[in-house]
VEXFI-431141 format. One record per residue (C-alpha): x, y, z. Coordinates in steps of 0.1 Angstrom, whole numbers, padded with zeros to 4 digits, always signed. Example, Ala and Ser with C-alpha at 12.3 -4.5 7.8 and 13.67 -1.06 7.14 Angstrom:
2
+0123-0045+0078 +0137-0011+0071 
# end
This chain:
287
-0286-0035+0113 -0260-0029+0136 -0242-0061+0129 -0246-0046+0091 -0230-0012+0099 -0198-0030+0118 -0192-0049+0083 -0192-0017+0064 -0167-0004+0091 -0145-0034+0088 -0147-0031+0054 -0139+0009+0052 -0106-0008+0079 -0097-0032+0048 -0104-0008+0019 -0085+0014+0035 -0052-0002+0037 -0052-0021+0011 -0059+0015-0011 -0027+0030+0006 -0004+0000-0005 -0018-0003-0042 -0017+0037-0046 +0020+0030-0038 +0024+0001-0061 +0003+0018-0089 +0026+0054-0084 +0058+0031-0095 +0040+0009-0122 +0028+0044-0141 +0063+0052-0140 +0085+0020-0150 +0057+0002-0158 +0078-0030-0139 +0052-0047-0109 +0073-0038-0078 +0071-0066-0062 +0094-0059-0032 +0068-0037-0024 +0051-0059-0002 +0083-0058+0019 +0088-0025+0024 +0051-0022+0041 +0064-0053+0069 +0095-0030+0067 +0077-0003+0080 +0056-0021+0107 +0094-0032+0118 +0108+0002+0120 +0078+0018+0141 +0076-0016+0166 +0108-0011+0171 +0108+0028+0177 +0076+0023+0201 +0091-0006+0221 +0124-0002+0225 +0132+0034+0218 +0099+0045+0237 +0090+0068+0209 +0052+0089+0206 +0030+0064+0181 +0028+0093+0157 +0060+0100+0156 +0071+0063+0152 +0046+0066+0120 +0069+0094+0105 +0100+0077+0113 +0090+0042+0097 +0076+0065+0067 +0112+0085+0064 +0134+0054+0068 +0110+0029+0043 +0111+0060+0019 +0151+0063+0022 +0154+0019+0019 +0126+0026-0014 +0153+0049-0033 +0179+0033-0020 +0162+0002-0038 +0158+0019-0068 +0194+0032-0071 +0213+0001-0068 +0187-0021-0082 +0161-0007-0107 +0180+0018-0123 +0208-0003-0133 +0179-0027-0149 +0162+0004-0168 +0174-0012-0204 +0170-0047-0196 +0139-0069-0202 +0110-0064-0177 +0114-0100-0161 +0149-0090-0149 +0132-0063-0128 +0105-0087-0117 +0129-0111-0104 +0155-0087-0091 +0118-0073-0072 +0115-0107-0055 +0153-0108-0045 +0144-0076-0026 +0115-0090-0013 +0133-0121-0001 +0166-0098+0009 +0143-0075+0035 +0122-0106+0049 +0154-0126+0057 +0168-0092+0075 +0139-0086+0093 +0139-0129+0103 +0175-0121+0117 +0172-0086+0135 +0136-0096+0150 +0132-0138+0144 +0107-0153+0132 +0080-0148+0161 +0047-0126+0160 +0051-0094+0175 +0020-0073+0185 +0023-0033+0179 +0015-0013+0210 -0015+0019+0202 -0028+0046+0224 -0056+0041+0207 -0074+0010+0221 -0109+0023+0234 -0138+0014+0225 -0163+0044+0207 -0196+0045+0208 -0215+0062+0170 -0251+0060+0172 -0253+0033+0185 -0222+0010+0172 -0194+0005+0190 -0159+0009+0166 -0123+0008+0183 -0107+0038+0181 -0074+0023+0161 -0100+0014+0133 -0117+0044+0133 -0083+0063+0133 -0073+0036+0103 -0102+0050+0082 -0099+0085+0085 -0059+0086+0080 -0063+0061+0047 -0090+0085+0034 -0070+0120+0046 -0040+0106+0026 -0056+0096-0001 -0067+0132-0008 -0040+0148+0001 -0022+0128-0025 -0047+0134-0052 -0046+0173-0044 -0007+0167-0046 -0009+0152-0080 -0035+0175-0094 -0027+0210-0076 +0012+0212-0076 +0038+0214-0101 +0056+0189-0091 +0028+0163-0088 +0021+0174-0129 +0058+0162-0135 +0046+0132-0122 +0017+0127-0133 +0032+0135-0170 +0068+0112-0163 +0035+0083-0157 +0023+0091-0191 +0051+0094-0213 +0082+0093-0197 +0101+0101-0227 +0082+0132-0238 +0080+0141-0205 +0124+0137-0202 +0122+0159-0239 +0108+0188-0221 +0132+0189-0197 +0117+0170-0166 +0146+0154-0144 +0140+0117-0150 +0159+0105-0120 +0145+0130-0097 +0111+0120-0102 +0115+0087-0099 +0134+0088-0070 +0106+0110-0054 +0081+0082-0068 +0097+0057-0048 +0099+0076-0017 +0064+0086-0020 +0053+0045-0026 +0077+0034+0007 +0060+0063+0029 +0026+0051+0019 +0036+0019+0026 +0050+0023+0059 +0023+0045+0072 -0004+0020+0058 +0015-0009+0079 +0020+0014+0112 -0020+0019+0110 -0031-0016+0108 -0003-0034+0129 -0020-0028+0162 -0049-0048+0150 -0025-0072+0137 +0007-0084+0143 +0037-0080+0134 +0061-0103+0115 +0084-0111+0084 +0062-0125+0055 +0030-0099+0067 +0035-0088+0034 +0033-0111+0012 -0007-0116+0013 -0012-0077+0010 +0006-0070-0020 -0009-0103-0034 -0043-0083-0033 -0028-0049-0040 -0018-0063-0072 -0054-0079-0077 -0067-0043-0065 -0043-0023-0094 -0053-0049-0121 -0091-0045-0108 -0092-0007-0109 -0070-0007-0144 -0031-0006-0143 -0017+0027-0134 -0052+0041-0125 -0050+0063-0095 -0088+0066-0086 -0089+0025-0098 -0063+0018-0067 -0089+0036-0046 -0122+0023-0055 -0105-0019-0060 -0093-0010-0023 -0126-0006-0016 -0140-0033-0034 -0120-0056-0022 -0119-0045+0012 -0160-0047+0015 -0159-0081-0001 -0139-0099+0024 -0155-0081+0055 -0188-0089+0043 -0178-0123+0025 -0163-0133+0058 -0189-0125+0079 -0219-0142+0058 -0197-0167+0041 -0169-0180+0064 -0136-0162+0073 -0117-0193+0055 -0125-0184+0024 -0120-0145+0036 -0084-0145+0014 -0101-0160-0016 -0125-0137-0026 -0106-0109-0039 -0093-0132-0063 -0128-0146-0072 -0141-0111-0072 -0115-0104-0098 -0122-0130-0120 -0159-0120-0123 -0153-0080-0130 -0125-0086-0156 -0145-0113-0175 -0171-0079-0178 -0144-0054-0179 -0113-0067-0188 -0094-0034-0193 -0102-0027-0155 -0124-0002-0137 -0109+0025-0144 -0084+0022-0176 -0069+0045-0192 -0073+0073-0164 -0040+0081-0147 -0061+0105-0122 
# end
């Protein structure tokens, strides 16, 4: 039973982070409806920025978190300006591709700033708890209940406030939504900043119980893309329940199957559900 329970909690750990990066990823699909590839490289952008904050400015873990979140946000709309926006009118692959330059762009800057080595992410947070019973680290523990905190503060964001409606009507119909007088650029600008910051904070919470280093994206925006197709394209509650999903699969698929075929069975997983639902989990529900 125990051994049971510590699957569930690895698999809260997974769900967890992977949800924060495809909320993110599904935020700027509902609104240019263009997969962001780069994202993937802003969430090994942010591990960068708080790593380096912790070890060689000395800064509070916490406070590292907000200051990978503020700078990944800035380097998101910064992305958007220079890139995306001058693509706006232009076929979707150009945005695809001019995603991946990004992608390729921030992972060669980060090879050349830090090189190419592993770097492990210092945390205050490396006892071990005791819960009835089963012993958790305290990182994963904090892990799960800042994915879940966010997550509802997001949705309370989206639902409650004025400017989360704007958002929430820009993602479906940005042109009626531009006809009644919402600032287009504003909101997508605030989009972006709101998919970096997710980003960075979801990579600041799960570097110390990984490590740190230039393509640590590339797998986990691999599965945040099989997590948004899974839950239904530009489905908010979909990028939370496929986090889940998928993050339960490959703790428990690891531990009962083997761990090298851990990577393999979100994609399996997605195969299966989409030949039942192919629209998605949750299609057609924006939140």
């Amino acid at each position: 039973m125990a051994l049971f329970l510590q699957q569930i909690l690895n698999g809260l750990t997974l769900g967890g982070v992977y949800s924060l990066v495809a909320l993110g990823l599904t935020l700027v699909y509902g609104i240019l409806h263009v997969p962001n590839f780069a994202h993937g490289a802003f969430y090994m952008a942010g591990a960068y920025v708080s790593y380096y904050l912790m070890t060689t400015l000395g800064v509070n873990y916490w406070l590292a978190m907000v200051g990978a979140a503020l700078v990944v946000a800035a380097l998101s709309m910064l992305a958007d300006r220079l890139v995306f926006h001058p693509l706006r009118n232009s076929p979707e692959l150009h945005d695809m591709i001019a995603a991946i330059g990004i992608l390729l762009f921030l992972e060669a800057g980060a090879q050349a700033l830090w090189g190419a080595d592993f770097h492990r992410m210092p945390t205050p947070y490396g006892q071990i708890v005791d819960i009835f019973g089963l012993t958790a680290p305290l990182q994963r523990l904090l892990i799960i209940g800042a994915a879940f905190a966010l997550m509802v503060l997001l949705h309370l964001f989206l639902t409650r406030t004025m400017t989360g409606a704007t958002i929430m009507a820009m993602a479906q119909n940005r042109d009626g939504a531009a006809l009644v007088g919402i600032d287009a650029t504003r909101v997508t600008l605030l989009v972006f900043a709101i998919s970096g910051a997710l980003a960075a904070i979801a990579a600041t919470l799960y570097a110390p119980i990984n490590l740190v280093y230039p393509s640590m994206g590339n797998l986990v925006i691999t599965k945040a893309f099989v997590i948004i197709i899974l839950g239904g394209m530009g489905s908010i509650p979909g990028a939370i329940v496929g986090g889940l999903i998928i993050g339960m699969a490959e703790s428990f698929g690891g531990f009962y199957v083997s761990t090298d075929y851990k990577d393999i069975i979100a994609f399996v997983l997605l195969v299966v559900i989409l030949s039942i639902r192919p629209q998605g989990l949750f299609a057609g529900k924006a939140a």
